[in-house]
C-alpha positions in Angstrom: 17.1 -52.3 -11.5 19.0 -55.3 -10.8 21.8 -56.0 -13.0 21.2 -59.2 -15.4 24.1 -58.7 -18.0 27.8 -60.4 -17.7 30.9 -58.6 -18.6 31.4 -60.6 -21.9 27.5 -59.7 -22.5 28.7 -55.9 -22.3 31.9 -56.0 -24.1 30.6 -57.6 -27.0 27.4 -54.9 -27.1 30.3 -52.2 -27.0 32.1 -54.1 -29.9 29.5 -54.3 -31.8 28.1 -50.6 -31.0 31.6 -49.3 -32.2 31.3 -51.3 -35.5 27.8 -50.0 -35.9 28.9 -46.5 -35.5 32.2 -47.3 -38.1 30.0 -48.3 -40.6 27.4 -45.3 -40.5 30.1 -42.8 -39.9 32.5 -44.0 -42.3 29.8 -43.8 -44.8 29.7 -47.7 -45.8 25.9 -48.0 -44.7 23.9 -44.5 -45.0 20.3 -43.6 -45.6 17.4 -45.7 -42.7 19.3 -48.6 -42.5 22.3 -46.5 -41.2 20.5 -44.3 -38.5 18.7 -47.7 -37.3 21.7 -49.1 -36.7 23.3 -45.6 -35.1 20.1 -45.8 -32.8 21.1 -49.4 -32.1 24.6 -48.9 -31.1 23.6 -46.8 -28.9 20.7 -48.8 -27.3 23.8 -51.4 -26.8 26.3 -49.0 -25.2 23.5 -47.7 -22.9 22.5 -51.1 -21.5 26.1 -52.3 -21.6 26.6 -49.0 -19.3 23.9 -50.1 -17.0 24.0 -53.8 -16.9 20.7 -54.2 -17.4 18.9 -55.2 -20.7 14.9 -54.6 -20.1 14.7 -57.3 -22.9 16.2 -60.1 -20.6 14.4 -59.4 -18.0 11.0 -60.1 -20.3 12.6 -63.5 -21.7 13.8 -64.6 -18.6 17.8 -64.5 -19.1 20.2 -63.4 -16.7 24.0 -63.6 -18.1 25.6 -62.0 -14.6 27.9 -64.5 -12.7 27.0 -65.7 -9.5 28.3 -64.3 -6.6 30.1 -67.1 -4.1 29.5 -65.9 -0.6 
């Protein structure tokens, strides 16, 4: 796998995997919608982990910075 995501890509996927688990664990969003987003945060912290989001690669994107040789 070749890497396609930047490091602001992946730091705001952990953000917003960390408010996604807040909000289920604190009990502020329960019930589908909160395991949905539990399975979502950690879809994000996985491919932020990786630096590779499958779904870029099938729309084209690439947010990693060029490397100057």
């Amino acid at each position: 796998m070749k890497k396609n995501m930047g490091n602001t890509d992946r730091t705001i996927r952990v953000i917003v995997a960390i408010a996604f688990g807040a909000l289920y664990f604190t009990g502020s969003v329960t019930g589908t919608f909160g395991m949905v987003l539990v399975v979502l945060g950690g879809i994000f912290l996985a491919t932020s982990m990786i630096s590779f989001c499958p779904l870029y690669t099938l729309a084209g994107m690439n947010t990693c910075e060029k490397r100057k040789i």
